[in-house]
C-alpha positions, 0 to 999 in steps of 0.5 A: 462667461469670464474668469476671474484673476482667482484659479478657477474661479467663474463669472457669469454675467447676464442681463447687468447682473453678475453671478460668481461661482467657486468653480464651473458647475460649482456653488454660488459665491454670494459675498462681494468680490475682493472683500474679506468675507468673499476670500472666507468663503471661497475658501470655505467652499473649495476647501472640500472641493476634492472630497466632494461626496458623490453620494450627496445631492450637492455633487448632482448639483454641481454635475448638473452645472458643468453638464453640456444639458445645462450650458447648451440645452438650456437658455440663457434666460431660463440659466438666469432664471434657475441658477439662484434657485438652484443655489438654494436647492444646493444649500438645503439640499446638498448634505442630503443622500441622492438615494434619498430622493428615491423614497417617498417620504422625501416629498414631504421634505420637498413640499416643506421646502416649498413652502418656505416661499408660499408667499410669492407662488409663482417663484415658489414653483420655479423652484420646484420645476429647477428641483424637478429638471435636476432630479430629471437629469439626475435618472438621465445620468442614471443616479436616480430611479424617479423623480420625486417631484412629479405629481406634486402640485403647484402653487400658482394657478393662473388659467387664462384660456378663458380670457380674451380680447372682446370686439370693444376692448380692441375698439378702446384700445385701438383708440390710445394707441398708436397706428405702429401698436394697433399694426401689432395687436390687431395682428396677433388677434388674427394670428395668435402668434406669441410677441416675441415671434410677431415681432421677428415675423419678416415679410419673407415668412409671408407666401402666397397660402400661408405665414410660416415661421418656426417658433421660437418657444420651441427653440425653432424646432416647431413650425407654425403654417397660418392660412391667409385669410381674407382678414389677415390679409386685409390686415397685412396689405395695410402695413406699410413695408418699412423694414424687414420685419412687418412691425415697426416701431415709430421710427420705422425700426424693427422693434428691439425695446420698448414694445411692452411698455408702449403697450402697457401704456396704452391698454392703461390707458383704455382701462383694460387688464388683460394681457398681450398674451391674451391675443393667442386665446382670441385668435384661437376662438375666432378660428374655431368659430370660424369653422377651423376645426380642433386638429387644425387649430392645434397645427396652427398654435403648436398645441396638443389637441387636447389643450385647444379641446379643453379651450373650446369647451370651457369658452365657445363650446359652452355657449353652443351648448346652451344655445342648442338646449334653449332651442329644442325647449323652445321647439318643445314649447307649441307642443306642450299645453301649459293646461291641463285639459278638463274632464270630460263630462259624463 
């Protein structure tokens, strides 16, 4: 974050882009810096910067941005995510009462307001969950009694539990793409570790039992311990030690760019569409058929039981129960005449 030569003025820049800001925590400048309209409307903005009615959902707006929960507790890559939402938040919702948030009926305003961008579904819901992280610091802050956005369904769903990676999809895949890629898919298929921790997993994560690592979709504050199997380890004593970290790319580097594009390739290539994500649910299975029981599977994954539950049931539970029902019809089957026998005769 940099100041501009204007007093008070911010810039965000993240990722090649650059967001600029009438003040730390403020609203967004959308205007081109050093142009005309920029001046315009900054002033516009800043005019009532003193006056700014706590009352009003655009001062929760701005507390939220110059909170230490929005700098430091959320990352960079979510701030990026969530700021333009939060700029349309602050100019649809900002003249709004925040005790108006606490009645009923502004759901329905809400899911209006949601629905302006019904046409991309999945930004649509980022716009609710920033919406719904604000009204939550909101009641953290003690400004709010509720949060209204809680209950109100999204508009994209996806459900991939029940997808996963088939012995001859691996086997196509596996035949267009490289020996570092194969290293890499084949390992998540027997881990389930997300991407970005198979890409960070090192040699020294690697004990004599078990991997174990922390994960970074909990901001490392969870640990994953996967035994080590006869086929993970197989599979390990495989790859050749050229770096720190187990996967390497071609060069023998850790991986820093390129792995996802490399992989789209190749799964392009086999024909398939399903994702490397896909790998976790796959391993999720391979463990439970291999007789890890629910508990178990969900230490491993950091899930809830619950969720590793309803995975099963819908994947391989499914097919177990069919299983047992056609084998006691078949049981059934030697001790049931399919003909009536005759009367007898008189």
């Amino acid at each position: 974050m940099a100041m501009l030569p204007i007093k008070g003025v911010h810039v965000v820049r993240s990722k090649g882009r650059t967001y600029t800001y009438a003040w730390r925590g403020g609203p967004r400048i959308h205007a081109d810096p050093g142009s005309p309209e920029f001046v315009a409307e900054l002033a516009s903005l800043t005019s009532g910067r003193h006056s700014l009615d706590n009352s009003r959902m655009a001062s929760l707006c701005a507390a939220w941005r110059g909170s230490d929960h929005w700098q430091k507790e959320i990352s960079a890559k979510t701030r990026q995510n969530w700021s333009p939402w939060l700029d349309r938040i602050q100019e649809h919702f900002g003249k709004t009462s925040i005790s108006a948030f606490d009645r009923p009926l502004i759901r329905v305003a809400i899911r209006k307001w949601r629905d302006q961008y019904k046409a991309t579904p999945r930004a649509a819901d980022v716009g609710l969950e920033t919406l719904s992280r604000l009204l939550s610091f909101g009641m953290a802050e003690g400004r709010l009694m509720t949060n209204a956005v809680v209950g109100m369904p999204r508009l994209y769903k996806s459900d991939r539990s029940m997808i996963i990676w088939t012995s001859e999809d691996m086997a196509a895949l596996e035949a267009m793409s490289s020996p570092q890629m194969i290293a890499a898919f084949k390992l998540a298929a027997l881990t389930g570790l997300r991407t970005s921790d198979l890409l960070r997993l090192s040699w020294s994560h690697i004990g004599p039992l078990a991997i174990e690592m922390s994960t970074g979709k909990n901001r490392h504050r969870k640990t994953t311990l996967i035994p080590l199997y006869g086929e993970l380890r197989e599979h390990l004593a495989t790859i050749p030690k050229r770096s720190t970290t187990v996967l390497t790319n071609q060069d023998g580097h850790s991986w820093r760019t390129g792995f996802a594009s490399s992989f789209q390739k190749a799964k392009t290539r086999a024909g398939i569409d399903k994702h490397f994500h896909d790998f976790r649910g796959t391993a999720a299975t391979r463990m439970y058929m291999g007789g890890l029981d629910e508990r178990e599977i969900a230490e491993i994954f950091t899930w809830s039981e619950e969720h590793v539950a309803d995975m099963m049931r819908r994947y391989v539970k499914k097919d177990e129960l069919l299983l047992d029902r056609i084998r006691r019809l078949d049981k059934l089957k030697p001790r049931t005449s399919a003909v009536k026998p005759g009367v007898k005769p008189g």
